[in-house]
N, C-alpha and C positions, 0 to 999 in steps of 0.2 A: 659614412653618412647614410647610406641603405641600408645596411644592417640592422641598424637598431628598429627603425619603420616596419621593415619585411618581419623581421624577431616577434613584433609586438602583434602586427597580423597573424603571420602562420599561427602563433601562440593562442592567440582569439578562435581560431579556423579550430583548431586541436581538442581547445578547451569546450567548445561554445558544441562542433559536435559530438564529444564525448556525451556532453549534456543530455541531447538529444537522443542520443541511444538510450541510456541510461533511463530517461523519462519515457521511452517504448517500450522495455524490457521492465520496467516497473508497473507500467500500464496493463501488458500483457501477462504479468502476474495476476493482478487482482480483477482483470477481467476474468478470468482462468476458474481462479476460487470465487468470485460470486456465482460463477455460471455454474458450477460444478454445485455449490451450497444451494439455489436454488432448483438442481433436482435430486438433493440427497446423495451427491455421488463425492463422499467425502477419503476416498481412498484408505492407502494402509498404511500411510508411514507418518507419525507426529512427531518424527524427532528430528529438531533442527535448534539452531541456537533461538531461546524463546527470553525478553527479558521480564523479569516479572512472574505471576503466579495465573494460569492458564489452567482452569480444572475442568473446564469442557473436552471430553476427547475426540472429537468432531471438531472446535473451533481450534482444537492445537493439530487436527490435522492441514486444515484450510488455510492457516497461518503457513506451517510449512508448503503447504501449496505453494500458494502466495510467492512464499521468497525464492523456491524454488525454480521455478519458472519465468522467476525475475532475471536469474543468475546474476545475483550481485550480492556481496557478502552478506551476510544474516546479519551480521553484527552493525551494519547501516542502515538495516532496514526495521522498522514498529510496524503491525497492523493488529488495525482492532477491525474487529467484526458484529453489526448489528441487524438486529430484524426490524423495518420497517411498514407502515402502511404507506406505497406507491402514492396511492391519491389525495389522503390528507394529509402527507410531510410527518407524520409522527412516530413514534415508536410502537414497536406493536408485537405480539408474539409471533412465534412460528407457525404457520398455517398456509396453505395452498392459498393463493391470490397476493401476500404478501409479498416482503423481497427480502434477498442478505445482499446488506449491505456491508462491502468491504474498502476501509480505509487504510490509508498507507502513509508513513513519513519516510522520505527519504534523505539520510545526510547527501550532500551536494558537497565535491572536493574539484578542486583543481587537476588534470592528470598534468600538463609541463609542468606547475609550481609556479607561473607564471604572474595568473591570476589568483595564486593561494591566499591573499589576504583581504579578497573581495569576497571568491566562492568558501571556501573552505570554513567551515563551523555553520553553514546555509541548513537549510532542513525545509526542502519539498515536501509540500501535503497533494495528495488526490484521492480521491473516491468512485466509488463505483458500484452500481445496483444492479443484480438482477431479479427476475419475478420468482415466486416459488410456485413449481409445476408439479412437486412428488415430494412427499412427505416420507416414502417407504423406509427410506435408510435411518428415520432417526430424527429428533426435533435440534433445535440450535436454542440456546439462550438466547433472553432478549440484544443482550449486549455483552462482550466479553472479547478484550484481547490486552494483548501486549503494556507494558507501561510506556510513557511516550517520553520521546529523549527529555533528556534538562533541556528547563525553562519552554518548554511546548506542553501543550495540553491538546485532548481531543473535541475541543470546540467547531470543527470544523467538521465533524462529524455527525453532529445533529443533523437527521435530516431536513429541518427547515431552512437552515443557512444555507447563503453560497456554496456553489462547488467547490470552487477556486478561490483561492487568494492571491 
């Protein structure tokens, strides 16, 4: 008669802070590549699992950035990458005073299987801005990444909308 009570908690405990890693280590990605895209420090390696067609070679470095430094599989993770104006929420080119802005989907699984038919087929959205200080390495598109999982789109990355959903 404990068992099943104790199963159902620890399994919550398990699932619930996997969660929470997982949404720092995604965090900590795309904190990573806007901070880096806002000073032109787009490093040397663009190859990583990309889906979709990515012809910027700067935003398919940033992407791998991105997932890189997420450490969670490429193959769970979409970001798209845009230039913003900071002050008036719009889209905007690449120029010193603006921002890259980096968005991210993350599929959301279950690790017991516990809660596999609650989380599992989930897909986290976040985003994240920084300012641009250095232009030297090179411009970025206005807007350019990844395709976003089935049945999601990147609506959430306008910068005029909410952050969060």
């Amino acid at each position: 008669m404990v068992v099943l009570p104790l199963t159902i908690v620890f399994a919550g405990i398990v699932d619930f802070g996997n969660l929470q890693q997982e949404r720092i280590s995604m965090r900590t990605g795309i904190r990573e590549a806007s901070w880096n895209g806002g000073r032109s420090i787009y490093g040397s390696d663009g190859t990583c699992s990309i889906t979709g067609t990515v012809a910027d070679a700067n935003v398919r470095k940033l992407i791998c950035l991105a997932k890189r430094r997420a450490e969670l599989p490429d193959t769970d993770v979409r970001i798209r990458i845009e230039i913003i104006d900071p002050v008036t929420d719009t889209n905007s080119s690449f120029g010193v005073g603006k921002a890259v802005m980096v968005c991210a989907q993350r599929k959301v699984s279950s690790l017991t299987g516990f809660y596999a038919s609650f989380l599992n087929g989930r897909v986290e959205q976040m985003r994240l801005d920084n300012v641009i200080v250095d232009v030297s390495g090179g411009a970025l598109p206005a807007a350019e990444g990844e395709t976003a999982f089935p049945g999601r789109d990147w609506n959430f990355c306008d910068p005029s909308a909410a952050a969060t959903k």
